[in-house]
C-alpha positions as CSV (number, residue, x, y, z in Angstrom):
1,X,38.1,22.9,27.3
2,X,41.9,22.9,28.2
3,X,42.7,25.5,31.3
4,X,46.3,26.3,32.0
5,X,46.5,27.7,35.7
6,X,49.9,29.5,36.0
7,X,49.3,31.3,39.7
8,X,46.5,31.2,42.1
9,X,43.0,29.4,41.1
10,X,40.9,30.2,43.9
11,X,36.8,30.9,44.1
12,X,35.1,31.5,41.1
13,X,38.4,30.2,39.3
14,X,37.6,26.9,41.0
15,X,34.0,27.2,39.0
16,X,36.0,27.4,35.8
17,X,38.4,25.0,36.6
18,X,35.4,22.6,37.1
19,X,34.0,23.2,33.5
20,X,37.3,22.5,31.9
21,X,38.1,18.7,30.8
22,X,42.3,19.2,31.2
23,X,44.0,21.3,33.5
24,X,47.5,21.7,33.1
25,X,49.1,24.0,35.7
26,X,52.5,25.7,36.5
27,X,54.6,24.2,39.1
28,X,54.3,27.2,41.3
29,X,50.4,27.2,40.9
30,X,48.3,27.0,44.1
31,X,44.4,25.9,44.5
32,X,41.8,27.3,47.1
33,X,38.5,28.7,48.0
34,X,38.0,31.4,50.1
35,X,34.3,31.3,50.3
36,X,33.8,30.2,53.6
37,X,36.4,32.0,55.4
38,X,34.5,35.3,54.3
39,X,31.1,34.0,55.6
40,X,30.1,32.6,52.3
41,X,29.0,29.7,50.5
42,X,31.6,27.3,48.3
43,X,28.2,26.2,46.2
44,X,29.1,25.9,42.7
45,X,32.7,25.6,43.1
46,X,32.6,22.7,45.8
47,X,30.1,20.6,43.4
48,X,32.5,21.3,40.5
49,X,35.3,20.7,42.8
50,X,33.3,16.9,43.9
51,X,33.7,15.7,40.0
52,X,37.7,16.7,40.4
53,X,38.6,15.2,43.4
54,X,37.8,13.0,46.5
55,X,35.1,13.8,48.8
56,X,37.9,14.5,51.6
57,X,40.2,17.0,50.0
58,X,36.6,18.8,48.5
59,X,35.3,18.9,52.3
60,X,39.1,19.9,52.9
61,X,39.7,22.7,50.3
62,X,35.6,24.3,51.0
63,X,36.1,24.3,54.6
64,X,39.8,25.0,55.5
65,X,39.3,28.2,52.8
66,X,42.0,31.0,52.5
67,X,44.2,29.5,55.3
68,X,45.5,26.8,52.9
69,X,46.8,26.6,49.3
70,X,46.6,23.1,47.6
71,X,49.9,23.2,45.2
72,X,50.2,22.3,42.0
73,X,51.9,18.8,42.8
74,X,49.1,17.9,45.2
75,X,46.4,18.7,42.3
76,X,48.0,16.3,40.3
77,X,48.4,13.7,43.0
78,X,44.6,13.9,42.9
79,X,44.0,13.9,39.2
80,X,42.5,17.8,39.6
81,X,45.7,18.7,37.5
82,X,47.0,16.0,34.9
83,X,50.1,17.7,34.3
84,X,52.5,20.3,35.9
85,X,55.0,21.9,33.6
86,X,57.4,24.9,34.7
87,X,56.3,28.3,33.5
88,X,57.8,29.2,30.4
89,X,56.5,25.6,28.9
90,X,52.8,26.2,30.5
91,X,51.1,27.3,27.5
92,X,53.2,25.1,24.6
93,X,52.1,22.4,26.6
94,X,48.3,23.4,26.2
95,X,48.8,24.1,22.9
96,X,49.8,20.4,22.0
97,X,46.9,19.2,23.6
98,X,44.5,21.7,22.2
99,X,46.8,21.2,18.9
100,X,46.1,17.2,18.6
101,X,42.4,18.0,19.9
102,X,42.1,20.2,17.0
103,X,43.6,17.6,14.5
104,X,41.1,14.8,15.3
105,X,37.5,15.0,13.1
106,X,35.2,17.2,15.4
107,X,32.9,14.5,15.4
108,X,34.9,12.0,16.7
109,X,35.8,14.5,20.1
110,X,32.4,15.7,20.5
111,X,30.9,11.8,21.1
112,X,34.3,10.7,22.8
113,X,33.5,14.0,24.9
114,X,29.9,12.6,25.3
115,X,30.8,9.5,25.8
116,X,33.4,9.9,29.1
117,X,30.9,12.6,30.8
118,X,28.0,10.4,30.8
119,X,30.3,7.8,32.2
120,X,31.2,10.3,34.8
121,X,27.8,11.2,35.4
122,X,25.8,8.5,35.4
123,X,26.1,5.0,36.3
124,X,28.5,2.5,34.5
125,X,25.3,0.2,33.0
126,X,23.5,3.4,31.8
127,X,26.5,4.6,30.8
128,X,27.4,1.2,28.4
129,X,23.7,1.5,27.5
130,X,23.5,4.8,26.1
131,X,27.3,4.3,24.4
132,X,26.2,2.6,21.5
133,X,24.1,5.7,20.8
134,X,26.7,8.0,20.8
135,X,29.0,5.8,18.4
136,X,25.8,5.3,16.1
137,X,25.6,9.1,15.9
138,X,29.3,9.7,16.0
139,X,30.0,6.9,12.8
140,X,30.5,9.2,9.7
141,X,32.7,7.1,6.6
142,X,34.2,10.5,6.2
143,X,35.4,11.0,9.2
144,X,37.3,7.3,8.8
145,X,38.5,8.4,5.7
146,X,39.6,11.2,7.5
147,X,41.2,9.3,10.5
148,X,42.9,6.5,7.8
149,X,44.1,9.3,5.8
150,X,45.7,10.8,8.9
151,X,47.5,7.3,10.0
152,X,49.1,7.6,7.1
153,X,50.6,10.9,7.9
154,X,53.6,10.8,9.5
155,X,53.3,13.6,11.8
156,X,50.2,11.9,13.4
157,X,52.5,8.9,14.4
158,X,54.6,11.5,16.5
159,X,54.3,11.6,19.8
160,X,55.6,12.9,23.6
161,X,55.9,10.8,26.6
162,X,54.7,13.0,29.6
C-alpha cells in the first residue's frame, strides 16, 4: 500500500498511514493526533504510529496532540515518510512506485512483503528461520522466466535517483 499525504494526516489518518508500507508526502504536509487533546484515547493510531517511528516522537505526537504539527521533513527525518516531493509531483511520484510495484511478478512482492514484516515483527532469528519458507513458497520458474525476460528489457534497467 503506497499513501501519498498531500495536507493534514491526523487521527484516524494516522491509522491508515500505519497500514501503508510507503508514504510519500507533500512538502507542505503536516502529521498529528488530536485524540488526547479531546479527552480520548490515541489507541490504534499510536501502536501503528510505534512500527513508524521512535518510541519518543510516538509518546510525543499521542501526548502533545492538536497543539503540534510534525511536518513533512521531520517525518522523513524519522523514516515515517520516505520521500517528500512538492505538490504537483506528489502523485507521479506514487505512481512510479506503485508503477515498478506493479511490474514485478505478484509473487515475488507478496513474499518480499512477507518477508520484511515478519522481520519487523518478530525477532531477527525467527525472522531468518521462517525466511526460507517464504522463498520456498515464493520460487515459481515462471516467475524467473518472468524476471530474466524483464532484465532484458530495457526499460527495466531505467531508473531515478531520489
Amino acid at each position: 500500500v503506497i499513501a501519498a499525504v498531500n495536507g493534514m494526516a491526523c487521527g484516524g489518518a494516522l491509522y491508515m498511514l500505519g497500514e501503508a508500507d510507503i508514504i510519500i508526502a507533500a512538502e507542505h504536509a503536516t502529521f498529528f493526533d488530536p485524540h488526547v487533546t479531546y479527552g480520548m484515547i490515541a489507541g490504534f493510531e499510536s501502536v501503528h504510529l510505534m512500527q513508524k517511528l521512535p518510541l519518543g516522537e510516538t509518546l510525543r505526537v499521542a501526548l502533545v496532540g492538536a497543539r503540534e504539527r510534525m511536518s513533512a521533513e521531520r517525518a522523513h527525518q524519522l523514516g515515517l515518510v520516505s520521500e517528500i516531493a512538492p505538490a504537483e509531483e506528489l502523485m507521479d511520484r506514487a505512481l512510479f512506485v506503485a508503477d515498478a510495484i506493479a511490474d514485478a511478478p505478484a509473487l515475488a512482492v507478496q513474499g518480499t512483503l512477507k518477508a520484511i514484516w515478519t522481520a519487523h515483527e518478530v525477532g531477527r532469528r525467527q525472522a531468518l528461520d521462517q525466511v526460507s519458507t517464504w522463498v520456498s513458497l515464493g520460487t515459481d520458474y515462471d516467475n524467473i522466466e518472468e524476471g530474466q525476460a524483464a532484465f532484458q528489457n530495457p526499460k527495466n534497467r531505467e531508473w531515478r535517483l531520489r
